[in-house]
C-alpha positions as CSV (number, residue, x, y, z in Angstrom):
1,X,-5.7,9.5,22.2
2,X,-3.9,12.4,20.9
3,X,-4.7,12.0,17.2
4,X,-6.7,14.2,14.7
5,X,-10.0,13.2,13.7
6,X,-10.7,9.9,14.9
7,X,-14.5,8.9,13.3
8,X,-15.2,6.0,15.8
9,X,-16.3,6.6,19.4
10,X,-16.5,3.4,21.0
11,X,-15.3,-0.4,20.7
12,X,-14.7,-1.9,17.6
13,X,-17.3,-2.8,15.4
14,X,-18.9,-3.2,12.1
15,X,-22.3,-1.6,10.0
16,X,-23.2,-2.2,6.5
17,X,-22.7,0.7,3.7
18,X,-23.7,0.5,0.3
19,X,-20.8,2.2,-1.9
20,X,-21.1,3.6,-5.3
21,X,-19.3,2.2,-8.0
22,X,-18.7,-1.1,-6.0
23,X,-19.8,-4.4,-7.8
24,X,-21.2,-6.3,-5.3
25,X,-22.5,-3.1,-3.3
26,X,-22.6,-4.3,0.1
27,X,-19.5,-3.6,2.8
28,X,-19.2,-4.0,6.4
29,X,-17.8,-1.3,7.6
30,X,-15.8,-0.6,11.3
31,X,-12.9,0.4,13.4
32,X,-10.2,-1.5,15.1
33,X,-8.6,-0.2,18.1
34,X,-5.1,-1.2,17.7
35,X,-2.8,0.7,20.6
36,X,-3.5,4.2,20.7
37,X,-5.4,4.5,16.7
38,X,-8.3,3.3,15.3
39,X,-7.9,1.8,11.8
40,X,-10.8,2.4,9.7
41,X,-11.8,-0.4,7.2
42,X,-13.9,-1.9,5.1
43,X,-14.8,-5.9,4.6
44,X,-16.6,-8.7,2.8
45,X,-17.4,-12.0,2.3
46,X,-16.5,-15.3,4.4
47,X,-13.6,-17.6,4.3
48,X,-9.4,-17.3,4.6
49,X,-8.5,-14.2,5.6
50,X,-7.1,-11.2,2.7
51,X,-6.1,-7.6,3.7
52,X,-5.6,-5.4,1.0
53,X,-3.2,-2.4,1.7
54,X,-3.3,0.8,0.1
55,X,-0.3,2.9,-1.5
56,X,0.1,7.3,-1.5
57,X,-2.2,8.7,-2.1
58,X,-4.7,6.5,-1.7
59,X,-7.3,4.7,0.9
60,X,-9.3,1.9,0.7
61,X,-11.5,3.0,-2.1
62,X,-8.3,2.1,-4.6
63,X,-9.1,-1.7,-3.9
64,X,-12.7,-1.5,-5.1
65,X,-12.3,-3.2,-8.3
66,X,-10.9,-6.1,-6.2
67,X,-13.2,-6.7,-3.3
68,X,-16.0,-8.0,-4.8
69,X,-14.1,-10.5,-7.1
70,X,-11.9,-11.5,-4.3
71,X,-15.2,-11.9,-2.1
72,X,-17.0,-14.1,-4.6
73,X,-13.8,-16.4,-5.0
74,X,-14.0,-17.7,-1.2
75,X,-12.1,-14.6,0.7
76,X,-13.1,-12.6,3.4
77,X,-11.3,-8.9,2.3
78,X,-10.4,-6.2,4.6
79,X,-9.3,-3.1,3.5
80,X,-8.0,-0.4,5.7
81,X,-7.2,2.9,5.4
82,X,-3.8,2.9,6.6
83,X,-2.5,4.9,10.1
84,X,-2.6,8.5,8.6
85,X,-5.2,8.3,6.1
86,X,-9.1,9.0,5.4
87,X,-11.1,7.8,8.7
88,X,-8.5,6.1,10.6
89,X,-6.4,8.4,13.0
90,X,-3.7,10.4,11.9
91,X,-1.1,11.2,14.7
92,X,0.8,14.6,13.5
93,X,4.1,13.2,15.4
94,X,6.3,11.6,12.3
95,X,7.7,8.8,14.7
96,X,4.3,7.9,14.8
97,X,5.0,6.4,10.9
98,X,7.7,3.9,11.9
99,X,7.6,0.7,11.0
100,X,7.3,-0.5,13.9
101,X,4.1,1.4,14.4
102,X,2.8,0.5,11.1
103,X,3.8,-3.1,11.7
104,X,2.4,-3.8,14.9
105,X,-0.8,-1.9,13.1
106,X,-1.2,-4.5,10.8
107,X,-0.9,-7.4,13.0
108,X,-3.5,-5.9,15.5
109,X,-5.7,-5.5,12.8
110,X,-5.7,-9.0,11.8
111,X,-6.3,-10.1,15.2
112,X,-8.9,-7.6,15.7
113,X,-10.8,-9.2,12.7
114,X,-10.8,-12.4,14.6
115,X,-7.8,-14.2,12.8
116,X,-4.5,-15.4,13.8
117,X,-2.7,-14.8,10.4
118,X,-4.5,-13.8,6.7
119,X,-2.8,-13.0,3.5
120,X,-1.5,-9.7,2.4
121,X,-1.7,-7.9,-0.6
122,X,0.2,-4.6,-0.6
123,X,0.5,-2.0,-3.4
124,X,3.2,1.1,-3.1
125,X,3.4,2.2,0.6
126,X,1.0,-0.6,1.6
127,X,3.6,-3.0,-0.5
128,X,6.4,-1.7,1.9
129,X,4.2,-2.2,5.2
130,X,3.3,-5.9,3.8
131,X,6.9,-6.7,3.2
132,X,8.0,-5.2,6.9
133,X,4.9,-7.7,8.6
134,X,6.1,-10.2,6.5
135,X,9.6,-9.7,8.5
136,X,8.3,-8.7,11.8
137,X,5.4,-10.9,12.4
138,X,6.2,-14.1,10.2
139,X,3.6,-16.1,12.0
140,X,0.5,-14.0,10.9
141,X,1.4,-13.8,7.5
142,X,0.4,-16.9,5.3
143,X,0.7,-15.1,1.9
144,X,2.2,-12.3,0.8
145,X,1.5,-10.0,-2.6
146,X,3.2,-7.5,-4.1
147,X,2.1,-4.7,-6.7
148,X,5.2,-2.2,-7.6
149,X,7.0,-1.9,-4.4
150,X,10.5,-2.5,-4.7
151,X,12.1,-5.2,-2.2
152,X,13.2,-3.1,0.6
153,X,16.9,-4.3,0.1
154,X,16.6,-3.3,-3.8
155,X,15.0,-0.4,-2.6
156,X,18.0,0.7,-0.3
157,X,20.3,-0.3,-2.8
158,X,19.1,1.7,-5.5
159,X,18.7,5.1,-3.2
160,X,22.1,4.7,-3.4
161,X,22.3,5.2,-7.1
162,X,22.6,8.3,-8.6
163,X,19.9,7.9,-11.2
164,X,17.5,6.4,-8.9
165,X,18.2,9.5,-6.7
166,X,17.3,12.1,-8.8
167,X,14.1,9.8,-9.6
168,X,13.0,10.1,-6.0
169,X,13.4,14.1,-5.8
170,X,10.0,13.8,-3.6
171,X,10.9,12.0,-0.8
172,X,13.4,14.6,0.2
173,X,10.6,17.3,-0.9
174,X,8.3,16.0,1.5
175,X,11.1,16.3,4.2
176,X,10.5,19.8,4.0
177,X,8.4,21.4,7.2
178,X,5.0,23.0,6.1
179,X,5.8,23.4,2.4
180,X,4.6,20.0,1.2
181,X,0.7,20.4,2.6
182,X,0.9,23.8,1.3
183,X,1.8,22.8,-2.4
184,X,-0.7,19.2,-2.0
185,X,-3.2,21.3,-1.2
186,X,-3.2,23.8,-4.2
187,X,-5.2,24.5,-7.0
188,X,-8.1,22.2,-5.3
189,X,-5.1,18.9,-4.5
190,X,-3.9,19.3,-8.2
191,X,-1.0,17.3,-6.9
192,X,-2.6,14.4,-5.7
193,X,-4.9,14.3,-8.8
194,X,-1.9,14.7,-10.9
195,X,-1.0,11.0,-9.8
196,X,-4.5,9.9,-11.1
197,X,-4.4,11.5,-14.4
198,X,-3.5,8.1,-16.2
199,X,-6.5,6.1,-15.4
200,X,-8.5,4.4,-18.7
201,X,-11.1,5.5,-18.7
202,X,-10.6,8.6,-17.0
203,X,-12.1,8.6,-13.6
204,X,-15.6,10.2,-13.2
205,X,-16.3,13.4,-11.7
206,X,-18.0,11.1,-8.3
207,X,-14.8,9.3,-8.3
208,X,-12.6,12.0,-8.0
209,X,-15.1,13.8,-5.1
210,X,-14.1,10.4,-3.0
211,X,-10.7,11.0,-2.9
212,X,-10.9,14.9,-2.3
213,X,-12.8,13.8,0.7
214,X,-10.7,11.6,2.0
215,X,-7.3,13.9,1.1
216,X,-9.5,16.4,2.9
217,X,-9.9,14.8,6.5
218,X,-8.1,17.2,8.8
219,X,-4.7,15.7,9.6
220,X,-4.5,13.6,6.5
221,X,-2.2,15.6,4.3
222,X,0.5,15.8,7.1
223,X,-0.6,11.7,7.4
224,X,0.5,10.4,4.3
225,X,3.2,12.5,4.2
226,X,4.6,11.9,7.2
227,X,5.2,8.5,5.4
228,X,7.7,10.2,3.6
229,X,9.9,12.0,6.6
230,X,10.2,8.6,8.7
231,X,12.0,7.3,5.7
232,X,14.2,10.1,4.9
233,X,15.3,10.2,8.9
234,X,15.4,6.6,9.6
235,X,18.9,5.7,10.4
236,X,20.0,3.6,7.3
237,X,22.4,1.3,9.6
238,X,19.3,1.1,12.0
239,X,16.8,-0.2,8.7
240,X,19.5,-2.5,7.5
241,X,19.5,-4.4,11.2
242,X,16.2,-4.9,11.0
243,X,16.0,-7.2,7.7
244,X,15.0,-10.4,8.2
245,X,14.4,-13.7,5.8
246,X,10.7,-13.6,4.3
247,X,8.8,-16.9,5.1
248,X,5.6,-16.6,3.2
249,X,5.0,-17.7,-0.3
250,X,5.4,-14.3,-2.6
251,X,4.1,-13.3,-5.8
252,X,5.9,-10.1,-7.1
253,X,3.9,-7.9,-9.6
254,X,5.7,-5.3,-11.1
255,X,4.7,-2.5,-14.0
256,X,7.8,-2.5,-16.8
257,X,6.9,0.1,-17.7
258,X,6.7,2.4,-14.5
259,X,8.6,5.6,-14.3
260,X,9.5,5.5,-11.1
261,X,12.7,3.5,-11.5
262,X,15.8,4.0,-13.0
263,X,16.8,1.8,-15.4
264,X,20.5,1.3,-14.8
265,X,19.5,1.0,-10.8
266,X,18.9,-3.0,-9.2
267,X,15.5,-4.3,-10.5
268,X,13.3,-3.8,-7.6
269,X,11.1,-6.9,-8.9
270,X,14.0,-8.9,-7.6
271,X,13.8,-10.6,-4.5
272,X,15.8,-13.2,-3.0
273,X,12.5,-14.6,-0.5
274,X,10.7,-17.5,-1.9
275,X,8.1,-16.5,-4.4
276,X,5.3,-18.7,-5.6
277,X,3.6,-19.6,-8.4
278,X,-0.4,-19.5,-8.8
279,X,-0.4,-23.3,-8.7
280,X,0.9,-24.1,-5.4
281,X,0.7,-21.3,-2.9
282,X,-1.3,-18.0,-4.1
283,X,-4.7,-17.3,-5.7
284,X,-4.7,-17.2,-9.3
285,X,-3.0,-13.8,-10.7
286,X,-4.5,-12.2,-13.4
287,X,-3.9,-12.6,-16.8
288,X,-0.4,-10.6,-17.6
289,X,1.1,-10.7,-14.6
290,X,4.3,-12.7,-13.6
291,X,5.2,-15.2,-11.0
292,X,8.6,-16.7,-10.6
293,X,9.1,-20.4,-8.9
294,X,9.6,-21.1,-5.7
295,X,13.4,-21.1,-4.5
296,X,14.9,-21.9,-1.5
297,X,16.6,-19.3,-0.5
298,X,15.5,-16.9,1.8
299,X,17.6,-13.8,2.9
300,X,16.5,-10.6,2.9
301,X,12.6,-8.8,3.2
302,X,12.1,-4.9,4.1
303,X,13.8,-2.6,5.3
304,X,12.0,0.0,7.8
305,X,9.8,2.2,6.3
306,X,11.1,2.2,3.2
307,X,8.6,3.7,0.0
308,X,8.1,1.3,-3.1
309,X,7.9,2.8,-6.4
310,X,4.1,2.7,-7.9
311,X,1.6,2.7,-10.5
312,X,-2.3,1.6,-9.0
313,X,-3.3,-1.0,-6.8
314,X,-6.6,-2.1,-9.1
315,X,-4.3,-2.3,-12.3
316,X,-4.4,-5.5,-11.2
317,X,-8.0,-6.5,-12.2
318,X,-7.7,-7.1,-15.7
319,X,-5.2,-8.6,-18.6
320,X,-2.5,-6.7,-19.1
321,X,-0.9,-6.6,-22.6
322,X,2.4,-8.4,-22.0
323,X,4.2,-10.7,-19.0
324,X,5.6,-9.2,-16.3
325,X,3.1,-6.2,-16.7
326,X,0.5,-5.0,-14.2
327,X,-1.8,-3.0,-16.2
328,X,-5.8,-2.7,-16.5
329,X,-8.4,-0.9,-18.7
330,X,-9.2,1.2,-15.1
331,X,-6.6,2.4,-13.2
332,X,-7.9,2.3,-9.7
333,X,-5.4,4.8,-8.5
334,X,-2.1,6.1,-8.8
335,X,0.5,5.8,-5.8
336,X,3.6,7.2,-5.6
337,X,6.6,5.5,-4.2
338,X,8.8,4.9,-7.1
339,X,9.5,8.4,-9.0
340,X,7.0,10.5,-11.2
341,X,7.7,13.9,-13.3
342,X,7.4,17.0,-11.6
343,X,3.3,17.8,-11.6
344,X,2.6,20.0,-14.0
């Protein structure tokens, strides 16, 4: 296998870890082999099968406020760390980060877990892989959840917009060669922690050493960003042959007040796939968030790897303060696929 820092050795399997800050403490913990990676991940409890999918700049570790609850209600959670980042392998080719690649990732990984389809639950980038499986593999997706990534059609229709454009200045910086890992890197990952900087209450000093370890795996910077320069260089007319109607039942959560979106562009919490309301087809959503009734139509679902726009993938633990809003007294992390300031 020609990719950087690969952490298991053998066949797939699982150990237990205990991990700070985790209610619930105990985790399996293992490796898939899927192709030519291995996906690191982490699991717990028994029943129907939920994978939770991390967004930039993330791993698993943003889902942590989820796991246990999710456990305790009757699931049995996997969360990866996606091709790229922390422990699983991070190829340094950029076609590596196709959606095909990330696709067929997803779907091995479910069937490396012993299942034939589970439910997925995608925030930013991991929103964007979750809506591409969704498309690609219909049959092993019984669910699908969304947390602030924009409907791959939205998406593409509001990269077309000259607001949203100047919004998503990064995606064409991270196109540069070199430059990006350079400035990620600085000032001990100041941009990367910049995306964090919004948590309540403010992330402990062990909480930020966990994602300054994982940012730090050799390979990884170059990973997640590599995210990036697919999307930029994808042929558009190539991404817009590869839409396809979205099957699963689909709840849509979306953070009004995220920066990362034009206001004048499409809304990206608009989808025309069949959406579901906590009643009938997906577990309960917290308190604050939105679902829409089910509808019949069905056109399109993503695009090739297109980005989402973000807040964090645990602001869905708690109540947030009005509907359609995703919001929590601890942010578990910040992803970034919608647009942000300039760092400071």
């Amino acid at each position: 296998m020609s990719t950087t820092g690969d952490h298991a050795s053998g066949a797939s399997g699982t150990a237990v870890q205990q991990v700070p800050g985790l209610s619930g403490g105990e985790l399996r913990e293992g490796y898939a082999e899927v192709g030519d990676v291995k996906l690191h991940y982490v699991e717990a409890g028994e029943g129907p099968l939920v994978v939770l999918l991390h967004g930039f700049p993330e791993f698993w570790y943003g889902w942590r406020l989820q796991i246990a609850p999710l456990a305790a209600a009757g699931f049995r959670v996997v969360a990866p760390d996606l091709r790229g980042y922390n422990l699983s392998s991070r190829p340094g080719d950029v076609k590596a980060y196709g959606t095909e690649q990330l696709t067929a990732d997803l779907r091995g990984l479910i069937a490396d877990r012993g299942a034939t389809s589970a439910s997925l639950v995608g925030h930013d980038w991991g929103g964007t892989v979750a809506w591409d499986t969704a498309m690609a593999y219909p049959r092993v997706v019984d669910r699908l959840a969304i947390l602030n990534a924009a409907h791959p059609r939205k998406l593409s229709e509001g990269l077309h917009h000259p607001g949203q454009l100047r919004k998503s200045w990064y995606f064409f910086f991270f196109d540069l060669p070199d430059l990006p890992e350079s400035v990620v890197h600085a000032n001990d990952w100041h941009f990367f922690r910049h995306f964090l900087r919004d948590a309540r209450p403010a992330y402990t000093p062990q909480e930020f050493d966990r994602y300054i370890e994982a940012w730090s795996q050799p390979g990884a910077a170059t990973g997640m960003i590599n995210y990036y320069r697919f999307s930029v260089r994808e042929s558009p007319k190539k991404a817009e042959a590869a839409l396809r109607p979205i099957a699963a039942p689909t709840l849509v959560i979306w953070d009004e007040r995220a920066t990362t979106w034009a206001p004048s562009s499409p809304s990206p919490a608009t989808t025309t796939s069949p959406t579901c309301t906590a009643s009938n087809a997906c577990p309960t959503p917290p308190t604050g968030s939105t679902t829409t009734k089910p509808t019949a139509s069905t056109s399109s679902s993503p695009t090739s790897s297109r980005p989402p726009s973000k807040t964090r993938a645990a602001d869905c633990h708690s109540s947030g303060p009005a509907a359609g809003r995703a919001t929590s007294p601890r942010a578990g992390d910040s992803g970034h696929h919608g647009i942000e300031p300039v760092p400071d």
